[in-house]
C-alpha positions in Angstrom: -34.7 0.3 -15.9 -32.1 3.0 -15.9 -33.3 6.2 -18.2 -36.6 5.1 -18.3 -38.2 6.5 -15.0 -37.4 9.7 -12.7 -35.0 9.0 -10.4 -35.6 9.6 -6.6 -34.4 12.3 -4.5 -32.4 10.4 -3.4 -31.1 6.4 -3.4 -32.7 4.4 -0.1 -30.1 4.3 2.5 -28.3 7.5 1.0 -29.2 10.2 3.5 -28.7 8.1 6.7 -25.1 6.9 5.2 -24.5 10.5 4.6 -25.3 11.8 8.1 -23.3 9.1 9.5 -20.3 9.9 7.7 -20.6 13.6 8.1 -20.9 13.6 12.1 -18.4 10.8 12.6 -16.1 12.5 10.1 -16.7 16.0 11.6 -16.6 14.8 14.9 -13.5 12.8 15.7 -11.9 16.5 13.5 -13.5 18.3 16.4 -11.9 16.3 18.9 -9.1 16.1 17.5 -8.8 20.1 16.9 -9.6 20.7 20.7 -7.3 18.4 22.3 -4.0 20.1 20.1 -5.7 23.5 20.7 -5.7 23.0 24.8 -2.2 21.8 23.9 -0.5 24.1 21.5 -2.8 27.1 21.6 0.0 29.2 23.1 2.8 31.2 22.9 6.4 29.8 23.2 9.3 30.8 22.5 10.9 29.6 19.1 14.6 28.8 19.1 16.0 30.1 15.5 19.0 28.4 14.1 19.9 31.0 12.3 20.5 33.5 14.2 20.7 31.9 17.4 18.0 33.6 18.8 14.4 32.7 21.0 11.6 34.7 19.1 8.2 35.1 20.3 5.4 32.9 18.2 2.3 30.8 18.4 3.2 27.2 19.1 0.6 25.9 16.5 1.3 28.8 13.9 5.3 27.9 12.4 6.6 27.3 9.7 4.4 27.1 6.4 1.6 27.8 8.7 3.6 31.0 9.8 4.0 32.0 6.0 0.0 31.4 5.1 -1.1 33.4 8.0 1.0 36.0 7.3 -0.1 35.9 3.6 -3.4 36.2 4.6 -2.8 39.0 7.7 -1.2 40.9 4.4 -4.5 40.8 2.2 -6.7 41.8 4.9 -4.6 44.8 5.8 -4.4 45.8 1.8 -8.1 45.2 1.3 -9.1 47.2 4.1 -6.5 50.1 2.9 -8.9 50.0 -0.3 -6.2 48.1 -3.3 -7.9 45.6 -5.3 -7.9 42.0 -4.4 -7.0 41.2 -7.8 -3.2 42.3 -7.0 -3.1 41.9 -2.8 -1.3 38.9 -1.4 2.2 38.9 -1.9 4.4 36.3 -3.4 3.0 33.3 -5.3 4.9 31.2 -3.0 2.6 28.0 -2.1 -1.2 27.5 -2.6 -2.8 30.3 -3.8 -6.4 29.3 -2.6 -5.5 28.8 1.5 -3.9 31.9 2.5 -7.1 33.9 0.4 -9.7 31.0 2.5 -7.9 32.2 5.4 -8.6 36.2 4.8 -11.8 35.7 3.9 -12.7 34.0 7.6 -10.4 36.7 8.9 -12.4 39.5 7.5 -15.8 37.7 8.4 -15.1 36.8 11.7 -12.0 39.6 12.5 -9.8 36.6 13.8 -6.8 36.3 11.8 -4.7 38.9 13.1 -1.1 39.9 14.6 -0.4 41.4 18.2 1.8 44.4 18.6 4.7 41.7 18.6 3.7 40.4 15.4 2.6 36.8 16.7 -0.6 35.5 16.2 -2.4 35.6 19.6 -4.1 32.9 21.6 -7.4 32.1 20.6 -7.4 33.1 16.8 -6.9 30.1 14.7 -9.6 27.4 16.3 -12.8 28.7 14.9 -11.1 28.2 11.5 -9.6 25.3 11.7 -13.5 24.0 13.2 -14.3 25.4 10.0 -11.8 23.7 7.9 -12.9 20.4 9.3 -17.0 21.3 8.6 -15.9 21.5 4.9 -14.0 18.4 4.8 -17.3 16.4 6.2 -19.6 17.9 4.3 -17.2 16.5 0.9 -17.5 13.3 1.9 -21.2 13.2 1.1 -20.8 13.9 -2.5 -18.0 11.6 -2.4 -20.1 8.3 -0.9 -22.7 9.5 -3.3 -20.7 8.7 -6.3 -19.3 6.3 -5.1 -22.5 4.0 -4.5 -23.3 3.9 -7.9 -19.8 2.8 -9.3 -19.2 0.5 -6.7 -21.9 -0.3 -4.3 -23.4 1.4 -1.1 -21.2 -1.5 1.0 -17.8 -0.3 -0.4 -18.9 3.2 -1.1 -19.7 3.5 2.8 -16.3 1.1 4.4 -14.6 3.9 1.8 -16.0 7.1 3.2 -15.8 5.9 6.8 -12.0 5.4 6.4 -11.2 9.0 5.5 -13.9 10.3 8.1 -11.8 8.4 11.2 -8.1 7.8 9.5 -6.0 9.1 12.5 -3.7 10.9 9.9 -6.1 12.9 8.3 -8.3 13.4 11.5 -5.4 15.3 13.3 -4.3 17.3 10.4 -7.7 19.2 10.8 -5.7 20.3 13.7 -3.1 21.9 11.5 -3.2 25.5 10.0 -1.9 23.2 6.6 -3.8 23.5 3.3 -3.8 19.6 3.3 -7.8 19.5 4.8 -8.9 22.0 2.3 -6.9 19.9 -0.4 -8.1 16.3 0.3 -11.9 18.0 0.5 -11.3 19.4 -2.9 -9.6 16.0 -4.5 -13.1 14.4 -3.2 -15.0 16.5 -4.7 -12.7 15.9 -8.0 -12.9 12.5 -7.6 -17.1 12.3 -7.0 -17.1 14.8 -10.3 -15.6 12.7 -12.4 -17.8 9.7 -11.7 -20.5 11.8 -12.3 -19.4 13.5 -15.4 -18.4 10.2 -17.0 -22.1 8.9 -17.3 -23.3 11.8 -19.4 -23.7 11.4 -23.2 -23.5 14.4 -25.4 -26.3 13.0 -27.1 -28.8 13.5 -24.8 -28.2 16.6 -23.4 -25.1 18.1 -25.2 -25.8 21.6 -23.0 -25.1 19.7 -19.6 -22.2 17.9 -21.3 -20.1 20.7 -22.0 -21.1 22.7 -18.8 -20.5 19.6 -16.7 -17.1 19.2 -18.1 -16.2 22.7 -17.9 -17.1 22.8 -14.2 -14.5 19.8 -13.5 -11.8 21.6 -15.4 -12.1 24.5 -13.3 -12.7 22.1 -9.6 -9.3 20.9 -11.3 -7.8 24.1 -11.4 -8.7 24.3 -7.9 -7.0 21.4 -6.8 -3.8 22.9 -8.3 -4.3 26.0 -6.7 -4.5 24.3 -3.5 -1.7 22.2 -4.2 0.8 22.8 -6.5 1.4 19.3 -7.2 -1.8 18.2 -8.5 -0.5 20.7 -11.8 -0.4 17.3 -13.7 -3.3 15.6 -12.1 -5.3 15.8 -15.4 -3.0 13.5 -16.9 -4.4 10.4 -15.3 -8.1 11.8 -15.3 -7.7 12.0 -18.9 -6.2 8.5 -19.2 -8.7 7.1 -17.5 -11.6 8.7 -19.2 -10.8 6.3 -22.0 -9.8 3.1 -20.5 -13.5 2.1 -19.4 -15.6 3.0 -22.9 -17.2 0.7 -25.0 -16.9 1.0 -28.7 -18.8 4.6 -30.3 -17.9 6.0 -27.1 -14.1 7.0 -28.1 -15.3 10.5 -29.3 -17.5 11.5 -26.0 -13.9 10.8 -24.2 -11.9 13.0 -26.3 -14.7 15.6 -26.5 -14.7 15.6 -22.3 -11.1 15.7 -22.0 -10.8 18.4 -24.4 -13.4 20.6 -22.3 -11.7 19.9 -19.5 -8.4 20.7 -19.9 -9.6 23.9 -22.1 -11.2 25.6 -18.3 -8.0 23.9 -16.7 -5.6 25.8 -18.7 -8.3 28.9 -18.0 -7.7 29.1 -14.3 -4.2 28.7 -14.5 -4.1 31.8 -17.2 -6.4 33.6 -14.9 -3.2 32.7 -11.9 -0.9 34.3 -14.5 -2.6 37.3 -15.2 -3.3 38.1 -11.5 0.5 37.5 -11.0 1.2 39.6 -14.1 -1.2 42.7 -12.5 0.2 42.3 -9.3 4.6 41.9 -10.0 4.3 42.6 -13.7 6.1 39.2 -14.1 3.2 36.4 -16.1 3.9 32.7 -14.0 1.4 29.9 -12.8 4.1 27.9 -10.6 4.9 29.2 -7.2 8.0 30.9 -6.8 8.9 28.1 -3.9 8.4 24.8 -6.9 12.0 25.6 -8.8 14.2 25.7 -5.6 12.3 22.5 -4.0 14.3 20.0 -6.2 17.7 21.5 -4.3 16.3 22.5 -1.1 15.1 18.6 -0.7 16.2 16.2 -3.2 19.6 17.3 -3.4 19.9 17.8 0.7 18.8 14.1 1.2 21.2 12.8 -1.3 24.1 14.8 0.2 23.3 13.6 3.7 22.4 9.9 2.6 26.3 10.0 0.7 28.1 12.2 4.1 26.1 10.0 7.0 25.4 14.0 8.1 22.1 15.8 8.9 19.5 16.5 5.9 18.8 20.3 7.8 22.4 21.0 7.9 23.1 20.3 4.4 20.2 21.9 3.5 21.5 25.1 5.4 24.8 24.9 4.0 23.7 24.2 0.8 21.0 27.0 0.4 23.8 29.4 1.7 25.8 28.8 -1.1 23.5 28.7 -3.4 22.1 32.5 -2.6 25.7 33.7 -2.2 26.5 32.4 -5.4 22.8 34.1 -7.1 23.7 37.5 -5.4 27.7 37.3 -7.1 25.8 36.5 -10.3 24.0 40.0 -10.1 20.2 37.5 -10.0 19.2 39.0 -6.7 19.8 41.4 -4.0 21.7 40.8 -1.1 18.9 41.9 1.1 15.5 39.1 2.0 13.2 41.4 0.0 12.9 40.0 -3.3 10.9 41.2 -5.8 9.0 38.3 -8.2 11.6 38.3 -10.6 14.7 37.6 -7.9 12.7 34.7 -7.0 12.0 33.2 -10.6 15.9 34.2 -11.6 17.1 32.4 -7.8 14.8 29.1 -8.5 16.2 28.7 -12.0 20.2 28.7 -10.5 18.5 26.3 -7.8 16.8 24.0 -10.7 19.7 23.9 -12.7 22.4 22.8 -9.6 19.7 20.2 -9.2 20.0 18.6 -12.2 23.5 18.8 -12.4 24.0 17.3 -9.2 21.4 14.7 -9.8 23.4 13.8 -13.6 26.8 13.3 -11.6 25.2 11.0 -8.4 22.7 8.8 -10.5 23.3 5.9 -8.3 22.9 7.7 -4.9 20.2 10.2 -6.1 18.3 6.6 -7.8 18.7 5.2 -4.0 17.2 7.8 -2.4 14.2 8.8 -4.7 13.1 5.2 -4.7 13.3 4.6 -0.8 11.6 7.9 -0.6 8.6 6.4 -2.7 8.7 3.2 -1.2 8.0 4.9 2.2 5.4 7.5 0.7 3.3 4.2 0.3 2.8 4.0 4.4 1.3 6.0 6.4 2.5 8.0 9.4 -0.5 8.3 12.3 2.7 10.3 14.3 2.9 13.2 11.3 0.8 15.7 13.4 2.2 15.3 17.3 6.0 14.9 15.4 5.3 18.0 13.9 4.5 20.0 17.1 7.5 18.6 19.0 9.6 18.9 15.7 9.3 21.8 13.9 12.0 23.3 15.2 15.3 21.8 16.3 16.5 23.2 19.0 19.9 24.5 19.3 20.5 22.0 22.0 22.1 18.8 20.0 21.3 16.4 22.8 17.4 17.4 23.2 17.3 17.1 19.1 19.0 13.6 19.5 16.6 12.5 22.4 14.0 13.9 20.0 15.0 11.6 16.8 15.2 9.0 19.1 11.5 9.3 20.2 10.3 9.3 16.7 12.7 6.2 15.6 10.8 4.5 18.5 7.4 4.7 16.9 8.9 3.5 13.8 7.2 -0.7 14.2 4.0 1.0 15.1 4.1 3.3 11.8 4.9 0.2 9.2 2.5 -2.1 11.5 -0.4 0.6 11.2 0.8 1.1 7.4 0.5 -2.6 6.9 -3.0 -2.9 8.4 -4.0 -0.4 6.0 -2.0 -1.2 2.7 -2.5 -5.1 3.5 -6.2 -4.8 2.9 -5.7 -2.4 -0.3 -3.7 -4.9 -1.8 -6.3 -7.6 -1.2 -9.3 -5.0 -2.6 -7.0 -4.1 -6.0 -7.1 -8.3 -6.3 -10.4 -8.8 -5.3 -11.4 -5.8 -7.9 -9.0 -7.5 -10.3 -10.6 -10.7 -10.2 -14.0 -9.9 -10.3 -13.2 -8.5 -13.8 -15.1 -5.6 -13.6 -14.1 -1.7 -13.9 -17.0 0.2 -13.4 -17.0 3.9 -14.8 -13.3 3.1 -15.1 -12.7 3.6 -11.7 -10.4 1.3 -11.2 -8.1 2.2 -13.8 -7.9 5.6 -12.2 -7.6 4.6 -8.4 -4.3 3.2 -9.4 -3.3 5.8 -11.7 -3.8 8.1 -8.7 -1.8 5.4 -6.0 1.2 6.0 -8.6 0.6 9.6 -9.5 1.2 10.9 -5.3 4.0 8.9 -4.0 5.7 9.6 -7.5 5.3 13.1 -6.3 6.5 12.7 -2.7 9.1 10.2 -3.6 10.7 12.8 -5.4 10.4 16.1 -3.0 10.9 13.6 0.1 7.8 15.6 1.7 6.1 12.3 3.4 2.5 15.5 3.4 2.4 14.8 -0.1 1.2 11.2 0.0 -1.6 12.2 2.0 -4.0 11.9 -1.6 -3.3 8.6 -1.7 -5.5 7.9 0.9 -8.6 8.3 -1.5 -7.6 5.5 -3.9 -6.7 3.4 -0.4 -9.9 4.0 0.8 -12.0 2.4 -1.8 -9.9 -0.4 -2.3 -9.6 -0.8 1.5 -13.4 -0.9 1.8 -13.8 -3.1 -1.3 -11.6 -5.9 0.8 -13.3 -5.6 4.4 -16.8 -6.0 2.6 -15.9 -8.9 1.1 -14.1 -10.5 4.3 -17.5 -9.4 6.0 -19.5 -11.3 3.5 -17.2 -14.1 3.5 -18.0 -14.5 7.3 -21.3 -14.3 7.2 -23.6 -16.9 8.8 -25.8 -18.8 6.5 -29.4 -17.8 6.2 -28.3 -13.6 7.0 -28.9 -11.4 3.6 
C-alpha cells in the first residue's frame, strides 16, 4: 500500500518509456533542424518595405529572431566590456529568459555573433538550436513521469509521444523562437504541479513549503519566457482546489499562497533589474501595451476595409507614432529610452480600447474567429514562416504567395481535426469515467481555455502552441481506449 513501503527507484516500465520518448522526441528535432538548416542556413537578401531597400541578413535569423539575437549579441559585448549582468540587455521587449539562454551558449561556445555587416553568419545558430531541442526531450521525461501516476503509464506514454513527433512542434526546434524553450518549461510546470499536489503539510511541512516555493518560481519562469503565461497561476490555483476531499481545503490555500508569494518574487526581481538598468520599475515588456493596436485593431480595420492586415498595420502604427512624437511622449528619432516606450504603449492601449468600444460588433467577429481558429493546429507554421516573413515588394509574388498557403488550408483543418477529433472523444471518455485524478482534469481544460483565449485576442496563431499539452493527454486518453476497445479476446 501507498506510504507504507519505500518506493522504487523507479516505477517498472519508467526508464525504457523515458528513453523512448527522449530519442524519438530529440530525434525527429534533429531532423527536422538539419533539413531547414541545409535550407535556410544562408544569407539572402531581405526586401524592406519600409524603405524600399534589399539588406543583407541570415534567412533563418528575421524578424523576432533578428531582435533576440541581437539582444543577446548586445550582452555578450557588455559582459565582455566588464558592466554587470544585472543591468546588460537592453529593452525589456519580449522574453526576458531567451535572448540571456542565447548569450550564455554564445559565450560558452563563441557562436552568437555579427559579421562586419552586422548579419549573423552562416553556421552560427545550429549548435543552439540542437541544443534547444536536447532540452525540450529531456522535459518530457519528468513530464511522462507525472503523468503515469495521475493517469496511467498507457495515456501517460500516447501523451508524451504526441509532443515528441507533433509536426508543429518538431519543426519549430528549427526556429530561433523562444516557443521550444517555453513549451519545455510549461512541462516541467505541468509535471510540478502533479507532484506538488500529493504532498501533505503534515507529514513533512519543510518539503511542503520548499516544494511550493520552487513551482512559484518554475512559474515565474514560464512568464519570463512568455509574457503571456503572466496570468497562468490563475487556473493552477483554481484547480488546486477543485480535486480535494474534505480537511484538505486549507493544504490548497496554504500551496497557492506559497506559490503565488515566489511568483510575485521573480517578477519583483524583473522590476528591479529593469529599475537598475533604465531607472524606470516594470515587469511587462515594453512590446505587451502596443500589441492590442498593432494586431487587434489592424485585423479589425482590415476585416471592416476588405484591405491587407500589414498595410493597416503600417498605416496605423504611423500615425500612431506621429501622433506620440506631437504629444511631446517620444522623440522623433528610433532610439527610445524605457520611458518613450512605456509613455508610446499607453497612447497605443488607450486607441485600442477606444476603437474596440466604437466597433463592438466587428471587433466581437474577429476576436471570436481568431479563437475558434487558435483551436487547430497549423503543421505549415514553420515552412510559411520561411517563405513569408517578408513580403516582398513585388504584389504579384506576395499574391502567388497567399495563394500557396490558402491551398493548404483542407490539409490544416483535416490535420486539426485528426487531432482535436480524438481530444474531444478523451475529455468524454475522462468525463464519463467520473474520475479526476489529482485534479488534472479540471486543469487540462482550464489550460485548453486559458491559450486560445490568449491568441484569440492578439491573433498570433504561436500562441496556441501550449495547448498542445492539455491535447496531448486527452488525445492519448482516447487512442488507448480505442486500442483497448479493439483488442482480441484472450490479449492482457
Amino acid at each position: 500500500m501507498i506510504g507504507t513501503a519505500a518506493a522504487p527507484a523507479a516505477p517498472p516500465g519508467l526508464l525504457r518509456a523515458a528513453l523512448l520518448v527522449f530519442v524519438v522526441a530529440f530525434g525527429a528535432r534533429a531532423a527536422s533542424i538539419a533539413f531547414y538548416v541545409s535550407r535556410y542556413d544562408r544569407d539572402e537578401r531581405v526586401p524592406q518595405c519600409t524603405c524600399g531597400k534589399h539588406l543583407p541578413n541570415h534567412a533563418m535569423v528575421k524578424g523576432d529572431e533578428l531582435k533576440y539575437y541581437h539582444t543577446a549579441v548586445g550582452i555578450l559585448r557588455d559582459v565582455r566590456e566588464g558592466r554587470s549582468p544585472w543591468t546588460t540587455g537592453g529593452a525589456h521587449d519580449g522574453p526576458w529568459v531567451f535572448p540571456r539562454v542565447l548569450a550564455l551558449y554564445g559565450f560558452a561556445t563563441g557562436r552568437i555573433r555579427l559579421d562586419e555587416r552586422g548579419v549573423p553568419p552562416s553556421g552560427e545558430i545550429e549548435g543552439f538550436l540542437y541544443l534547444h531541442a536536447f532540452f525540450f526531450a529531456l522535459a518530457l521525461i519528468p513530464f511522462l513521469a507525472a503523468l503515469r501516476r495521475a493517469v496511467g503509464p498507457a495515456v501517460a506514454l500516447g501523451a508524451a509521444l504526441f509532443l515528441a513527433l507533433e509536426p508543429t512542434l518538431v519543426q519549430y526546434s528549427a526556429r530561433l523562437l523562444s516557443e521550444t524553450l517555453f513549451f519545455a518549461f510549461l512541462a516541467l510546470t505541468v509535471a510540478f504541479w502533479l507532484h506538488a499536489i500529493r504532498l501533505d503539510p503534515g507529514r513533512g511541512r519543510l518539503r511542503f513549503v520548499l516544494t511550493w516555493v520552487a513551482f512559484g518560481v518554475l512559474l515565474g519562469l514560464d512568464f519570463l519566457n512568455r509574457p503571456i503565461s503572466i496570468w497562468l497561476g490563475l487556473p493552477l490555483a483554481l484547480a488546486r482546489f477543485v480535486p480535494w476531499p474534505r480537511g484538505r481545503v486549507r493544504a490548497a490555500f496554504l500551496s497557492v499562497a506559497l506559490f503565488f508569494a515566489a511568483y510575485a518574487a521573480v517578477l519583483g526581481t524583473v522590476g528591479l533589474q529593469n529599475y537598475a538598468r533604465s531607472g524606470v520599475f516594470y515587469v511587462m515588456p515594453l512590446q505587451g501595451r502596443p500589441s492590442p493596436l498593432r494586431y487587434g485593431v489592424t485585423q479589425v480595420l482590415a476585416d471592416m476595409k476588405g484591405t491587407d492586415p500589414m498595410d493597416e498595420r503600417r498605416a496605423l502604427m504611423e500615425d500612431v507614432t506621429r501622433e506620440a512624437v506631437e504629444a511631446g511622449a517620444i522623440d522623433g528619432d528610433e532610439n527610445w529610452t524605457d520611458r518613450e516606450h512605456i509613455a508610446f504603449g499607453r497612447i497605443c492601449q488607450a486607441r485600442a480600447m477606444e476603437f474596440f468600444r466604437e466597433h463592438p460588433g466587428p471587433t466581437a467577429r474577429v476576436f471570436s474567429r481568431n479563437i475558434v481558429s487558435a483551436l487547430g493546429v497549423n503543421p505549415f507554421d514553420v515552412p510559411e514562416h520561411f517563405r513569408l516573413t517578408y513580403k516582398p515588394e513585388d504584389r504579384d509574388l506576395a499574391e502567388r504567395q497567399v495563394r500557396d498557403t490558402k491551398r493548404t488550408r483542407p490539409i490544416k483543418i483535416a490535420y486539426s481535426v485528426l487531432i482535436l477529433g480524438p481530444v474531444a472523444l478523451g475529455w468524454f471518455l475522462a468525463l464519463r469515467a467520473g474520475k479526476n485524478p489529482a485534479g488534472i482534469h479540471f486543469l487540462l481544460v482550464l489550460l485548453i481555455l486559458y491559450f486560445p483565449g490568449v491568441a484569440g485576442w492578439f491573433g498570433n496563431r504561436r500562441l496556441l502552441l501550449p495547448s498542445l499539452i492539455p491535447y496531448s493527454v486527452f488525445w492519448a486518453w482516447a487512442v488507448v481506449a480505442i486500442l483497448r476497445r479493439r483488442r482480441p479476446r484472450g490479449v492482457p
